[in-house]
C-alpha positions as CSV (number, residue, x, y, z in Angstrom):
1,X,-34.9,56.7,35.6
2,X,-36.4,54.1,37.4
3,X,-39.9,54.5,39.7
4,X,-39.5,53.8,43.4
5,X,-43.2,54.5,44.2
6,X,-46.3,57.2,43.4
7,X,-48.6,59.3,45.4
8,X,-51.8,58.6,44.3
9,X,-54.1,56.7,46.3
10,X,-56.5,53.3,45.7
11,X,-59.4,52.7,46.8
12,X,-59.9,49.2,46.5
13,X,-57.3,46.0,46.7
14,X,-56.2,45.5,43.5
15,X,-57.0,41.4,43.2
16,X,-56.0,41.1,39.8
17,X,-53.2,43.2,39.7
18,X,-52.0,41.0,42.0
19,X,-52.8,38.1,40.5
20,X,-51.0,38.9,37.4
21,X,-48.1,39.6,39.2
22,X,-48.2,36.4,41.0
23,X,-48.7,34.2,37.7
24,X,-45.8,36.0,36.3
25,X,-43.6,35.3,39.2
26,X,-44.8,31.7,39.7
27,X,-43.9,30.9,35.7
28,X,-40.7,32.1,36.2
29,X,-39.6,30.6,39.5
30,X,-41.3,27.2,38.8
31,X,-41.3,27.1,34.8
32,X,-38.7,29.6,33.3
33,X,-35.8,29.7,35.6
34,X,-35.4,25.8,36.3
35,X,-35.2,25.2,32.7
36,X,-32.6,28.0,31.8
37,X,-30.2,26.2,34.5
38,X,-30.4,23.5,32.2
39,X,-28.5,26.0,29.7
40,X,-29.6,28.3,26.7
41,X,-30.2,25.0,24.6
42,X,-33.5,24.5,26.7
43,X,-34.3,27.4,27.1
44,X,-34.2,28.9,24.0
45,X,-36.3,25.7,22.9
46,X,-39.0,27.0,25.6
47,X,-39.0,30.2,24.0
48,X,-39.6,29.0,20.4
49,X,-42.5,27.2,21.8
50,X,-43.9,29.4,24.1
51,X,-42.5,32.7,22.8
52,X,-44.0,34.9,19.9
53,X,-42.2,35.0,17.1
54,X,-43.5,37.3,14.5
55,X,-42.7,35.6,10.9
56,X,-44.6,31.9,12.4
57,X,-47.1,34.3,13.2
58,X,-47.6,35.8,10.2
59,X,-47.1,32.8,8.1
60,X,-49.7,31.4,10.2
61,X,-52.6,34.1,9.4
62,X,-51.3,33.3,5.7
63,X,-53.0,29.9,6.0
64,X,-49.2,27.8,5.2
65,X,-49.4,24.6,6.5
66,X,-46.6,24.3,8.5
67,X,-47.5,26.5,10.4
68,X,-50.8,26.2,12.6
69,X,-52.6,29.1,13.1
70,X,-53.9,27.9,16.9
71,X,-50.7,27.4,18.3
72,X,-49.0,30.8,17.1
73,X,-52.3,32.8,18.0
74,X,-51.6,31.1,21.4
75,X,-48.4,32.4,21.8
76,X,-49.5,35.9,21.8
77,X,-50.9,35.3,25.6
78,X,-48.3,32.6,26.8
79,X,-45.4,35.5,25.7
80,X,-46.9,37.3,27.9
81,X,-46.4,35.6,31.2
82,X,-42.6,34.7,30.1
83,X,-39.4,37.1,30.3
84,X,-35.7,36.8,29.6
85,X,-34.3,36.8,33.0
86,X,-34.4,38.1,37.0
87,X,-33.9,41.8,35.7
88,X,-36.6,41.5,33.4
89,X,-39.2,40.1,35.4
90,X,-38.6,42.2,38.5
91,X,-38.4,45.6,36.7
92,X,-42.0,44.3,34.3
93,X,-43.7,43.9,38.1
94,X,-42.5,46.6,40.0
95,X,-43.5,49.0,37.6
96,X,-47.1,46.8,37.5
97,X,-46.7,46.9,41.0
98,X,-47.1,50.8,41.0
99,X,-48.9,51.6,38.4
100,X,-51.6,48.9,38.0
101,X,-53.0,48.9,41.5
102,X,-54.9,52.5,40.6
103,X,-55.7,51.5,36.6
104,X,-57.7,48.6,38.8
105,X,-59.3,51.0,41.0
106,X,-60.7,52.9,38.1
107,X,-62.3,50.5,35.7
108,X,-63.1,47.6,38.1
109,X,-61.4,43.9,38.7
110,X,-62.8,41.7,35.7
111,X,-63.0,45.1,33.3
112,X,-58.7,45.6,34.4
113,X,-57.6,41.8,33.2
114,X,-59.3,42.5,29.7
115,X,-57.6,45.5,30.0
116,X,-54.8,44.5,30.5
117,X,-54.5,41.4,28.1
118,X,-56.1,43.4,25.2
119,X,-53.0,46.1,25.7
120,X,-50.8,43.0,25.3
121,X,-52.6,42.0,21.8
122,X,-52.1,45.5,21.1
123,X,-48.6,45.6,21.5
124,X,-47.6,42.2,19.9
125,X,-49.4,43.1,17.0
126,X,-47.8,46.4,16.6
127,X,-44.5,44.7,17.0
128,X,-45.7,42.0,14.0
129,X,-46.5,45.3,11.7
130,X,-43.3,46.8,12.2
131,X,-41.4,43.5,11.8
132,X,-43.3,41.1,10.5
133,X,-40.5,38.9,9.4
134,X,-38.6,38.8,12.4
135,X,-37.5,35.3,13.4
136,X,-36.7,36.7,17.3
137,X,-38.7,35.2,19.7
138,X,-40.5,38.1,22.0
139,X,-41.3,37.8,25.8
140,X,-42.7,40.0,28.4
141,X,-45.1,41.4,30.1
142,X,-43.9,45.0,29.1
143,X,-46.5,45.8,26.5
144,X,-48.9,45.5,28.3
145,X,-47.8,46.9,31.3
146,X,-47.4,50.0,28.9
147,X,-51.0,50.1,28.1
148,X,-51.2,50.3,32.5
149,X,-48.9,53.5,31.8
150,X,-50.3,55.1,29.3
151,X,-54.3,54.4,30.8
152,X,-52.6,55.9,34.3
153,X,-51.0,58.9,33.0
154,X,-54.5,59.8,31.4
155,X,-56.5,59.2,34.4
156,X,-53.5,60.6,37.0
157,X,-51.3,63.3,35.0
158,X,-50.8,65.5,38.0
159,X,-49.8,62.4,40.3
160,X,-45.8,62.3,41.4
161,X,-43.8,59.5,41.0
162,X,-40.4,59.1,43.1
163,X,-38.0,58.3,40.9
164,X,-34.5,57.2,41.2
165,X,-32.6,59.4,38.5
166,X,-28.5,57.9,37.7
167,X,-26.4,60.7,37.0
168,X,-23.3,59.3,35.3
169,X,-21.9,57.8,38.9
170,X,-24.5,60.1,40.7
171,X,-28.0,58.8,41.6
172,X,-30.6,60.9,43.6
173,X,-34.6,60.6,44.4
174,X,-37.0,62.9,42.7
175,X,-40.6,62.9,42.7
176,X,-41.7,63.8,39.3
177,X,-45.1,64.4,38.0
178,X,-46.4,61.3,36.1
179,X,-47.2,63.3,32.7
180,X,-43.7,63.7,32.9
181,X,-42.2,60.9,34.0
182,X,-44.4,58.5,31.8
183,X,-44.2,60.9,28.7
184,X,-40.7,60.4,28.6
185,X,-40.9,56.7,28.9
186,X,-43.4,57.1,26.0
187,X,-40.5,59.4,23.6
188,X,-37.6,57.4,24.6
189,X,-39.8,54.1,23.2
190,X,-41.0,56.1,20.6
191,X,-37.7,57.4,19.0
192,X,-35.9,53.9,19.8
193,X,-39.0,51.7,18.1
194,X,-38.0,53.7,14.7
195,X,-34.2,53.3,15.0
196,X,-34.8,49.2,15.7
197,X,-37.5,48.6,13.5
198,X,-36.0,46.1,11.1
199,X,-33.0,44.6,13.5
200,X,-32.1,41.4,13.1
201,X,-30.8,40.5,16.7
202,X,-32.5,40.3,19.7
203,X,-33.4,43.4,22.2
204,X,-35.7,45.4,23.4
205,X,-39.0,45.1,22.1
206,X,-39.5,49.3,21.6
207,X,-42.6,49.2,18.8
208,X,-44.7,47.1,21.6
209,X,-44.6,49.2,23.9
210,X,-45.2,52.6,22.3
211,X,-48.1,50.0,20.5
212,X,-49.1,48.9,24.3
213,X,-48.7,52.7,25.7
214,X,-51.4,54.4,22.7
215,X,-53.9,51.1,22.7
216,X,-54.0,52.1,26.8
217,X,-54.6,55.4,26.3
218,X,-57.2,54.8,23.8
219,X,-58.7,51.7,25.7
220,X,-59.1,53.7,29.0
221,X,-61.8,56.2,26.9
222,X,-63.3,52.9,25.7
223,X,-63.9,51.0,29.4
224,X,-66.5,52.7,31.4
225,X,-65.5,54.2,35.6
226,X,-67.1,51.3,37.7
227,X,-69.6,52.8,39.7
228,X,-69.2,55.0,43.3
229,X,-71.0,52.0,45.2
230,X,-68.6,49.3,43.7
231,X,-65.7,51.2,43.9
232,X,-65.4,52.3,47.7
233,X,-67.0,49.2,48.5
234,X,-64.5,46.2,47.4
């Protein structure tokens, strides 16, 4: 299933969300994507320097040497802002794209980019716990836009999103209600984090997003509704 739009309004221009989405486009097109035509010796160098890897990481927070604990703590952010290809990036936004814009809405501009970045923490470190050893450089903005998914499907549950649903060689639209739709993202994360817990080859980061997904739904209690006044009036 992939989401084509929702139903629920915003009151306010999400600036941030939009900002976000612009940084990561711009690090892509102008950082990322020139240096992967260079070939996958570049860039898998920029991704063992600017990627998180979980056992430098780890090693780091140990206090060994070799590995400084500034720089890997870094990486945690810069991950972030970096994915693995066109695909990546352009499914990461447009699912930011729909679901941030009302996430921004509710708690305010400045309050939504702690948001968002403390989902990301969230989800790296989940994805450390459940792998600490792991040698496989992790990028993308998907945990955290998970914490956006599971903050929206707390605030919004009875909003619809359209969906596009593949049938084998069949597709159709849906609109499906976003406890639903969201929910299963959640379970299919959920189930697959377990199965791919300890592999050893690169993939889907699962265990970061269901980590990004709960640490939005708990963080949305946390951050207070920005006021009536500010909210119909920016």
């Amino acid at each position: 299933m992939f989401p084509i739009r929702d139903d629920q309004p915003s009151y306010s221009t999400p600036w941030v969300n939009y900002f976000i989405i612009g940084l990561n486009v711009f690090v892509f097109v102008f950082f990322e994507f020139p240096v992967q035509m260079q070939g996958a010796r570049a860039f898998n160098f920029l991704l063992q320097n600017f990627g998180l890897i979980p056992h430098d990481l780890t090693r780091a927070l140990a206090g060994t040497p070799q590995y400084p604990v500034s720089a890997n703590v870094l990486t945690i952010f810069t991950s972030m802002f970096l994915h693995g290809g066109w695909f990546h990036l352009i499914v990461n936004m447009w699912s930011l794209w729909i679901f941030g814009d009302n996430v921004e809405d509710y708690v305010g501009h400045f309050a939504y980019l702690i948001f968002y970045l403390l989902c990301g923490v969230a989800a790296a470190a989940t994805q450390i716990v459940m792998n600490p050893a792991s040698t496989i450089s992790m990028v993308g903005a998907s945990g955290a836009i998970a914490g956006v998914m599971g903050a929206y499907v707390l605030l919004y549950p009875r909003a619809r999103v359209l969906t596009l649903v593949v049938l084998i060689v069949f597709f159709t639209f849906w609109w499906i209600p976003a406890w639903v739709f969201l929910g299963y993202f959640f379970l299919i994360n959920f189930l697959y984090a377990g199965i791919t817990a300890h592999q050893a080859s690169g993939g889907v980061a699962f265990a970061a997003h269901v980590g990004g997904f709960v640490s939005g739904l708990v963080l949305i209690k946390v951050f207070p509704r920005r006021t009536r006044a500010y909210r119909y009036g920016s």
